[in-house]
Each structure stands twice: as structure tokens, then as C-alpha cells.
MMTF fields as JSON, N, C-alpha, C and O atoms, coordinates in Angstrom:
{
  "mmtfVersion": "1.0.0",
  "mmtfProducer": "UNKNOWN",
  "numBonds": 315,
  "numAtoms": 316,
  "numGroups": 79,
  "numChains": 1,
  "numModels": 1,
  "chainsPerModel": [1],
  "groupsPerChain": [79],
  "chainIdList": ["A"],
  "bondAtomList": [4, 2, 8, 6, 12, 10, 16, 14, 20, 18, 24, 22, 28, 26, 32, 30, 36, 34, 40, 38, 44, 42, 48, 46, 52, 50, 56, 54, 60, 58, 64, 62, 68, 66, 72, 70, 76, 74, 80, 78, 84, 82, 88, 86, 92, 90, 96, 94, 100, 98, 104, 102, 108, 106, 112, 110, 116, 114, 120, 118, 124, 122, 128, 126, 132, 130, 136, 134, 140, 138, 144, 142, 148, 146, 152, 150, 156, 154, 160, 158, 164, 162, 168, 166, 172, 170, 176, 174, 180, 178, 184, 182, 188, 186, 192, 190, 196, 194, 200, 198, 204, 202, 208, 206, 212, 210, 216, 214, 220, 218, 224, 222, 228, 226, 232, 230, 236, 234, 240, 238, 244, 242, 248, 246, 252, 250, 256, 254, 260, 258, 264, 262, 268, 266, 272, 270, 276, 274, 280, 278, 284, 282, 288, 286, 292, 290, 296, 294, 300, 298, 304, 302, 308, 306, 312, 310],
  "bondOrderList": [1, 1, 1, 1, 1, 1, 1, 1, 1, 1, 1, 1, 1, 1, 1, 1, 1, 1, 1, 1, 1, 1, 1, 1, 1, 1, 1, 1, 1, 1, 1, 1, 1, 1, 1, 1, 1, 1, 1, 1, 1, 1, 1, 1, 1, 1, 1, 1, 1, 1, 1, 1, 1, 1, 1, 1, 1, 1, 1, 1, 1, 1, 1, 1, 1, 1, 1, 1, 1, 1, 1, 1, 1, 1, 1, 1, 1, 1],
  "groupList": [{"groupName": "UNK", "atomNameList": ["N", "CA", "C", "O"], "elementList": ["N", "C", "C", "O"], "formalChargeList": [0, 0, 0, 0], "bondAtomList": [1, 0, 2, 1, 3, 2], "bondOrderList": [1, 1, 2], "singleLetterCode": "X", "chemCompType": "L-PEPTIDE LINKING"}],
  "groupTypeList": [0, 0, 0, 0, 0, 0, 0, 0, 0, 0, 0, 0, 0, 0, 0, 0, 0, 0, 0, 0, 0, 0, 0, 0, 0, 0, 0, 0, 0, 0, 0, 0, 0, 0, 0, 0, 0, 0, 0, 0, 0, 0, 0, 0, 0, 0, 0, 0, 0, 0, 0, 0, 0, 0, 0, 0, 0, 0, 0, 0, 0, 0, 0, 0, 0, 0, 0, 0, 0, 0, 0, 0, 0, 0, 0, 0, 0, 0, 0],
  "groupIdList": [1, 2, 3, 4, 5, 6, 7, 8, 9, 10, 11, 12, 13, 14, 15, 16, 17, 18, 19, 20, 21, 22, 23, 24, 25, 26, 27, 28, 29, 30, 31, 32, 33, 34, 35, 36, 37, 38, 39, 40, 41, 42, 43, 44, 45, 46, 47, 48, 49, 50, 51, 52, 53, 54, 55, 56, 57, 58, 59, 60, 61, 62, 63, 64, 65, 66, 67, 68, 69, 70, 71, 72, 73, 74, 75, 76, 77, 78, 79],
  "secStructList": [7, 7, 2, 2, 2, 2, 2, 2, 2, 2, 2, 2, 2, 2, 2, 6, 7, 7, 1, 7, 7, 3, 3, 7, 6, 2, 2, 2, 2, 2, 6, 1, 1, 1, 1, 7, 2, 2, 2, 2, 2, 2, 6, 2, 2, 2, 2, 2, 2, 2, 6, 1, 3, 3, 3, 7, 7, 7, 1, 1, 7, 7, 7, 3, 3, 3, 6, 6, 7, 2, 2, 2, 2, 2, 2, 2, 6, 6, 7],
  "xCoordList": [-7.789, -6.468, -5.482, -5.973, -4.402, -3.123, -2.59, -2.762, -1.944, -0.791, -0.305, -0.46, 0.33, 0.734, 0.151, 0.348, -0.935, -1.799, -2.548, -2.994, -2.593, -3.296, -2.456, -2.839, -0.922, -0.021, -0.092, -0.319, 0.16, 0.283, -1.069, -0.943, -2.379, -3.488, -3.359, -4.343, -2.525, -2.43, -1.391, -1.73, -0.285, 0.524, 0.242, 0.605, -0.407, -1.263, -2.456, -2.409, -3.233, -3.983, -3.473, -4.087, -2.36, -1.39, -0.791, -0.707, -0.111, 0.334, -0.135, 0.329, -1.537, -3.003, -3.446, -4.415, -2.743, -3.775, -2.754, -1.751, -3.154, -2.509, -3.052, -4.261, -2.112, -2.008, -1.96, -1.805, -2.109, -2.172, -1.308, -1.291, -0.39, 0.423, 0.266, 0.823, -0.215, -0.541, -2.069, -2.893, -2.366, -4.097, -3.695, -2.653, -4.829, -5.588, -5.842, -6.377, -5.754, -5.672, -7.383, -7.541, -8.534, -10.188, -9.781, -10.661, -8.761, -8.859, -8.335, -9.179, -7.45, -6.945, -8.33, -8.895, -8.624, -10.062, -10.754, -10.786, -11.247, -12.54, -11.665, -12.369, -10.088, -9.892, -10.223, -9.789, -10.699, -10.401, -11.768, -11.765, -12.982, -15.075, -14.947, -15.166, -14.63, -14.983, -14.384, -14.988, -12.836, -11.623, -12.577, -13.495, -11.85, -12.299, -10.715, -9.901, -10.805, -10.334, -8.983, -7.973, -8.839, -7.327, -6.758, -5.804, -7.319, -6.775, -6.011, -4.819, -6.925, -6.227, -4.93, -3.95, -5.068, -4.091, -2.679, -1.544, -2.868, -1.743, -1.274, -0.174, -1.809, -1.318, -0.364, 0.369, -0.835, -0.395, 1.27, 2.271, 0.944, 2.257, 2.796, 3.547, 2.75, 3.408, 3.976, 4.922, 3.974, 4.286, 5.318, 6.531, 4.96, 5.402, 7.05, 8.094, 6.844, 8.047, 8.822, 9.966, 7.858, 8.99, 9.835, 10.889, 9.237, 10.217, 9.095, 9.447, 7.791, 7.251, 6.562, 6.736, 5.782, 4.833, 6.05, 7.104, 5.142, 5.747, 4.44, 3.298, 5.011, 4.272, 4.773, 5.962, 3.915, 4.292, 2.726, 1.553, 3.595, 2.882, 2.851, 3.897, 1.833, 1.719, 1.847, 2.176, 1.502, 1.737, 0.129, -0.148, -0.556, -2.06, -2.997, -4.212, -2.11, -2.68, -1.516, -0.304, -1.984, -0.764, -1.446, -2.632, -0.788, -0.756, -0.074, 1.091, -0.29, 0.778, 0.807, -0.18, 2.023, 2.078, 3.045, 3.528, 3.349, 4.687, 5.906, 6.131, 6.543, 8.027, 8.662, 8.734, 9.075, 9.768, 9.035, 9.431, 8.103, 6.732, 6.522, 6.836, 5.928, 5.324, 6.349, 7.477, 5.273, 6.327, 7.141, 8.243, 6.194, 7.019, 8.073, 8.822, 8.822, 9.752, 10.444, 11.651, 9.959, 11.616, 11.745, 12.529, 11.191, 11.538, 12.36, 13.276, 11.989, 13.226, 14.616, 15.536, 14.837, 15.907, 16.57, 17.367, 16.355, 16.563, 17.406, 18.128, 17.26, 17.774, 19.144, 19.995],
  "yCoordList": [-16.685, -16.502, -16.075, -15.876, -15.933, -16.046, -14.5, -13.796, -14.532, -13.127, -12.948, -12.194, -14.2, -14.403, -13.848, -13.233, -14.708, -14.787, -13.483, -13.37, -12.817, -11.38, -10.124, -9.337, -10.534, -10.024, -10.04, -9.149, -11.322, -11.996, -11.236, -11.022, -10.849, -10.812, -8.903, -8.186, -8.557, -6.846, -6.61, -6.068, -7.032, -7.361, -7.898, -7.319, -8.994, -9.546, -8.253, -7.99, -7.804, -6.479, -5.373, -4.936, -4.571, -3.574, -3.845, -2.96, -5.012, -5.48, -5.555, -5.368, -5.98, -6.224, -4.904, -4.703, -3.695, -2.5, -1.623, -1.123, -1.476, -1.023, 0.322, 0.508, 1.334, 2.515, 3.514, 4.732, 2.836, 3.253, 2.912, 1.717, 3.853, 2.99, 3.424, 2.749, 4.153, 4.74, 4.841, 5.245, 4.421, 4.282, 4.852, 4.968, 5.104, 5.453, 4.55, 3.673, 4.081, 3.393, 3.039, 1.874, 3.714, 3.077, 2.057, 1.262, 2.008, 0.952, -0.271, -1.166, -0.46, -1.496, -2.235, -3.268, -1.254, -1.132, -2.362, -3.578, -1.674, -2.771, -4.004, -4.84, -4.347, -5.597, -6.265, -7.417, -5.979, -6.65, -6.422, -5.96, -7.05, -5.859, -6.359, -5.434, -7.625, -7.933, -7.242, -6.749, -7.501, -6.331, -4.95, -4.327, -4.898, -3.426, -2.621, -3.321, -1.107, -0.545, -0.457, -0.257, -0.574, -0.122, -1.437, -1.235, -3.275, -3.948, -3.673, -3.8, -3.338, -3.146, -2.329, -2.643, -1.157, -0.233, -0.824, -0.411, -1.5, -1.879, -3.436, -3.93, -3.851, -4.057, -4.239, -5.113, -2.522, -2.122, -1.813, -2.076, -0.97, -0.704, -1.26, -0.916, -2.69, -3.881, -3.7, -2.94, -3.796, -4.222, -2.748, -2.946, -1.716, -0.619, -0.618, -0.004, -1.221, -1.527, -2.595, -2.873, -2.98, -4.437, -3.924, -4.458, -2.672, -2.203, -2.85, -2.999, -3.38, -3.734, -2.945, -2.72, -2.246, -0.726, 0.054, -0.247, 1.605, 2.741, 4.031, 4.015, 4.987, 5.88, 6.92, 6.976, 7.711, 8.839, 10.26, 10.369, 10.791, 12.196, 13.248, 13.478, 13.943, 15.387, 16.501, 17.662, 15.904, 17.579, 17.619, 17.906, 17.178, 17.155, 15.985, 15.998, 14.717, 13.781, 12.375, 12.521, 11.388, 10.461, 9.388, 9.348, 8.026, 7.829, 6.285, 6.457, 4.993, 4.039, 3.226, 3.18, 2.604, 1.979, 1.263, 1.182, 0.531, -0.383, 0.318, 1.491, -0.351, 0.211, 0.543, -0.405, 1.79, 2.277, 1.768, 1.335, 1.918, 1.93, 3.245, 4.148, 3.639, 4.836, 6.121, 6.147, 6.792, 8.247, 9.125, 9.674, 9.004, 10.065, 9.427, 10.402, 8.382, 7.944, 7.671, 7.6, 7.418, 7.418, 9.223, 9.513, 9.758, 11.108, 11.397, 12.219, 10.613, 11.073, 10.612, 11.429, 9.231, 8.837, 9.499, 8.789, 10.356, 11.305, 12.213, 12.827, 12.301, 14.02, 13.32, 14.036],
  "zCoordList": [6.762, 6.164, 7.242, 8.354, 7.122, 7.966, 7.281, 6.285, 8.379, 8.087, 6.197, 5.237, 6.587, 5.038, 3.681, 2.633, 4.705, 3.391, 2.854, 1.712, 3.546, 3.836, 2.758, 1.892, 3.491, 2.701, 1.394, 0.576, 1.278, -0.458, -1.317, -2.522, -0.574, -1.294, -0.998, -1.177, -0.717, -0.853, -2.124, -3.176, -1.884, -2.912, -4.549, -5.573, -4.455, -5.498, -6.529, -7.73, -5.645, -5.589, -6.013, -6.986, -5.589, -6.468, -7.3, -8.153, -7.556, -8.752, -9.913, -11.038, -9.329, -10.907, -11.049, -11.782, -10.305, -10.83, -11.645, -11.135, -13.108, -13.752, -13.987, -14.122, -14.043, -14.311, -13.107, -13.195, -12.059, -10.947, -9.931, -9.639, -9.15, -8.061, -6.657, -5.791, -6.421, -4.96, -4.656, -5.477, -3.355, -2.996, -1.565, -0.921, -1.418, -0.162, 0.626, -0.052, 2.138, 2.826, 2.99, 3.354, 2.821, 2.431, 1.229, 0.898, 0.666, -0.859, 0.263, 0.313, 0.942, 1.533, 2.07, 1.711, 3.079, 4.111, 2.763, 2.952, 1.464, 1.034, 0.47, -0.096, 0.502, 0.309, 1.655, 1.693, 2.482, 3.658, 4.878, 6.019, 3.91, 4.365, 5.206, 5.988, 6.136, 7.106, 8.686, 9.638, 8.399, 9.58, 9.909, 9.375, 10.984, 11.604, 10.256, 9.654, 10.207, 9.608, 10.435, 9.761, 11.747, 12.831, 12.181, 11.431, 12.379, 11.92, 10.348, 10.071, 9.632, 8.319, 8.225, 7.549, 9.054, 8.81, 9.819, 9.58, 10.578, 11.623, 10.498, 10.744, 9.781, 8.661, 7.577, 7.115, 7.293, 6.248, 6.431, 5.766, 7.954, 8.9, 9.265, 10.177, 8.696, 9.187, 7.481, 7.688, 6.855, 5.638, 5.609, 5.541, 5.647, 5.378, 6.695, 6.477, 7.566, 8.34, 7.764, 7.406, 7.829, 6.351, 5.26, 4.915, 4.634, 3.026, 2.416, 1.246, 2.568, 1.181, 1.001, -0.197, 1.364, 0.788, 1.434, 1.994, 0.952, 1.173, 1.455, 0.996, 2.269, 2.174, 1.248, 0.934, 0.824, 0.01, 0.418, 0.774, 0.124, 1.056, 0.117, -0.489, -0.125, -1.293, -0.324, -0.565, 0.932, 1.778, 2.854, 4.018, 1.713, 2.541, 2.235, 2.434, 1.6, 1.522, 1.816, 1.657, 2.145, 2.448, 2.005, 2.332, 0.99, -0.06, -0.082, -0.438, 0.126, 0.362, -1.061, -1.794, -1.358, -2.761, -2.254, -1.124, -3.694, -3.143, -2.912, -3.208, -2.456, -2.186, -3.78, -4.562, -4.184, -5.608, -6.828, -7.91, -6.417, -7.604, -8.079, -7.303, -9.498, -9.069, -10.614, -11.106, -10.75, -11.656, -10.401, -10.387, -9.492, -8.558, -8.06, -7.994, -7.588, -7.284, -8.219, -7.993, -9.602, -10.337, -11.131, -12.035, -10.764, -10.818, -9.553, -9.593, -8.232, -7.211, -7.541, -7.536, -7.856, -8.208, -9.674, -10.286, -10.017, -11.129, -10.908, -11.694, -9.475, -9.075, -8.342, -7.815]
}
């Protein structure tokens, strides 16, 4: 698969998971058993420089989802 395509199948993947909007970067890791884990995450940080994910941070955990997905972000746009 191609860049693209890689993309499209992370995207595709959060979209289908309902009830849930933020994962842990090991969830990316098992869409992708074959990659070393640096590939996956340089990635993700590709996407996340793009505006299409996002990070989100509790303080002692860090957390990527889509970009303005999520209860906690439309509780930010609240304030």
C-alpha cells in the first residue's frame, strides 16, 4: 500500500469505531503488524501535521483522535 493508502485505512478505522474517539498510539501500531512501531508513529505525525488527527493530552497520558472529534473538544469549544 502507498502513503495514501495507509492514510485512508487509519481514517477509515476511527471512523468505524463507535463510542470511542481517542486511542493510544499501540492501537495504530496493530493496524499496521507488519511496520516497525517508529514507522507507524512518524505516520501518524504526518497526519497530525496535516490537521487530520490530533493530539490530546490528560497530563500523563497522550491520546491521538481525529481532528475535533471527541466530548472533550466540544466541551472546549463551549468555553
Amino acid at each position: 500500500m502507498g502513503i495514501e493508502e495507509d492514510k485512508k485505512l487509519i481514517l477509515d478505522t476511527l471512523k468505524g469505531k463507535t463510542g470511542k474517539t481517542k486511542f493510544y498510539l499501540k492501537d495504530f501500531n496493530g493496524m499496521f503488524p507488519d511496520w516497525k512501531p517508529r514507522d507507524v508513529k512518524k505516520l501518524v505525525n504526518s497526519m497530525v501535521s496535516e490537521g487530520t488527527l490530533e493530539y490530546w493530552s490528560s497530563g500523563s497520558t497522550t491520546l491521538i483522535g481525529l481532528k475535533g472529534a471527541g466530548k472533550q473538544h466540544d466541551a472546549e469549544d463551549e468555553e
